[in-house]
N, C-alpha and C positions, 0 to 999 in steps of 0.2 A: 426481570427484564434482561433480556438479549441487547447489549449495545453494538451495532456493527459499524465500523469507521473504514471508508475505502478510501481511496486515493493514489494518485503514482507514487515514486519514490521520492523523498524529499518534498512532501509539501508536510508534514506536519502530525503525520498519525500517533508518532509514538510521542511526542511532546504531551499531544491532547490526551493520549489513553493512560501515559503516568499521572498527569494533573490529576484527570477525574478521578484517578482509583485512589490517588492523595485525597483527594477532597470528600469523596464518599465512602472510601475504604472498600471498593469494591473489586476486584483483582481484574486482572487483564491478560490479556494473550497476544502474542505477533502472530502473523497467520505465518511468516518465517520459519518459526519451530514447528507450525504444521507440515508446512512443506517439506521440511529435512525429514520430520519422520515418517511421512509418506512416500522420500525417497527411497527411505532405508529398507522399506516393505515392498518396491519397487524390482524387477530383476533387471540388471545391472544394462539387460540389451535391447531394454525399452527406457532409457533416460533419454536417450537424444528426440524421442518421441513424443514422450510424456511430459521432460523437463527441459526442452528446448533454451529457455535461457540461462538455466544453471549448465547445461551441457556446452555451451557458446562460452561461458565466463569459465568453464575449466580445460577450453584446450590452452596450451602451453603460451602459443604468441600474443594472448593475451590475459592469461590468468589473473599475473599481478601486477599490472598497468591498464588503468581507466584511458588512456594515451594512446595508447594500442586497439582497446576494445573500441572505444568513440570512433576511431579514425578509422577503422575495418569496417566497421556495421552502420548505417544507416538509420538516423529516429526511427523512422518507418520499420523497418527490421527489427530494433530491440520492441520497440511496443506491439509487433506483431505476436516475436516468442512470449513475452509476458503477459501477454492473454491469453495466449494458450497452456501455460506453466499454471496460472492463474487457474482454469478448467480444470485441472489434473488434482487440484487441491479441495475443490468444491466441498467432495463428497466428506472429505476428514472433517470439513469446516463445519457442515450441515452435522455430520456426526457429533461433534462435541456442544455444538446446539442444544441440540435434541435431548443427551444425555443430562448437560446443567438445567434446561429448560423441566425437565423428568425430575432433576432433583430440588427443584427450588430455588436455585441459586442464579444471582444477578452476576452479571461477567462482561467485560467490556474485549472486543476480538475487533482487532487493527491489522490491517495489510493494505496491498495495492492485490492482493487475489480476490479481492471482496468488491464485484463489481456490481453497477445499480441494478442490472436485470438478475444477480443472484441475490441480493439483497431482496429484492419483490417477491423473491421467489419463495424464500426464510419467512418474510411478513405473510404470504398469500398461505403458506403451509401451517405457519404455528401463531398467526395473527397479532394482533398490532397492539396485542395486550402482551405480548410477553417480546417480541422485535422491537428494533425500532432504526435507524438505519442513518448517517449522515455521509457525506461527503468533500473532502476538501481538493482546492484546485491550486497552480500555480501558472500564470500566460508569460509573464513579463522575462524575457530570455535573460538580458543583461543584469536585472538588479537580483536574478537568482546567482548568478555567475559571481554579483558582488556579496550577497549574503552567506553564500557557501563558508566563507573564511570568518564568520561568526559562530559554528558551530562548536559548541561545547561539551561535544559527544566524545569518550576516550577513544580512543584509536577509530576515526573515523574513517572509515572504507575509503570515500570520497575524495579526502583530502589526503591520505596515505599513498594512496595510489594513483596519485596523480600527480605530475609534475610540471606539467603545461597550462598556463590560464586559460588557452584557447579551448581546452577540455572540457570546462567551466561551462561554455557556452555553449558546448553541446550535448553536455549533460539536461541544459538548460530548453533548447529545442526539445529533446526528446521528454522532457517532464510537459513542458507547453503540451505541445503535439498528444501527449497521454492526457491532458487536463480538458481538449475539447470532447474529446472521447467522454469521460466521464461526467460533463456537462453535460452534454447530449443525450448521454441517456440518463443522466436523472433525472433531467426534463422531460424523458418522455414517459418515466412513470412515476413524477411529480413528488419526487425525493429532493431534500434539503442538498444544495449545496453550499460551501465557503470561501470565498476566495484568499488566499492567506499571502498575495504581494503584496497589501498594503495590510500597517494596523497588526501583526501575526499576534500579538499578544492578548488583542483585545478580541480578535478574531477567536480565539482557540478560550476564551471565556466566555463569547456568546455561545462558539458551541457546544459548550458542556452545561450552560443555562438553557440551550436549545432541547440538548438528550436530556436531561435532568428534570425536565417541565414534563 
């Protein structure tokens, strides 16, 4: 079985996709190292095309400040390029499917690139015997703004790179604003989702008892 886990950034994927490979020993993937190495096979004069938000987070004013990047760009703008960065990675995604799916083996693959209508798309192709798909969400702007400084992730992007609380909160916007996105359409093709502002711990056990059933 294909375990796929979508979501924006910071609600919870990689939390859930270490738990479960803990608990069933089944290994896992970020769709992250997909996308680096999709960049890397990429010609260097189609990134701004293809990887529109890694192309945005590498000009200079705002590379290594979350401060800078928030305060330039707009929710709307970053969840824009991130679906579209998200499309460019599909096909790697579908590829290494297909390959573990060929060879037997059960794998657990986390990103925010793994959206519900590509999800459907994996089920509709290689069936609901060997797929299987969830989603987690985050609305609540401020109490992501206050959970952020809970993290116990070593050199957190998030927290490193940021020096303003107000950034918090708009990191926080733009995760909201991605989470209705992803609601919506798992609704609309009646895919699982989680909400992980309240409860995150018991949340991230229902849904590995969820994938796991």
């Amino acid at each position: 079985m294909i375990y796929l886990i979508g979501a924006p950034p910071r609600c919870g994927k990689t939390t859930l996709a270490k738990k479960m490979s803990k608990q069933t020993r089944i290994p896992w993937l970020s769709c992250d190292t997909l996308d680096s190495i999709t960049q890397v096979l990429t010609p260097k004069e189609k990134w701004q095309q293809k990887f529109p938000y890694t192309f945005l987070r590498r000009k200079k004013n705002v590379a290594r400040s979350n401060d800078a990047f928030y305060n330039t760009y707009p929710p709307t703008k970053i969840v824009s390029v991130l679906k579209k960065e998200a499309q460019t990675v599909c096909l790697t995604i579908d590829t290494v499917i297909a390959c573990e799916i060929a060879d037997g083996n059960d794998y657990i693959i986390e990103g925010y690139q793994i959206s519900p209508n590509f999800a459907q798309k994996m089920i509709k192709k290689y069936s609901q015997q060997n797929v299987k798909a969830i989603f987690l969400t985050k609305f609540n702007i401020n109490k992501f703004a206050e959970d952020v400084h809970k993290s116990t992730t070593p050199n957190d992007w998030l927290i490193v790179l940021t020096k303003k609380q107000e950034t918090f909160v708009k990191v926080g916007k733009m995760v909201s604003l991605y989470s209705k996105y992803f609601e919506k359409e798992s609704v609309k093709f009646g895919l699982k989702t989680f909400n992980m502002d309240v409860n995150f711990n018991s949340q991230i056990t229902k849904a590995i008892k969820y994938l796991a059933s």
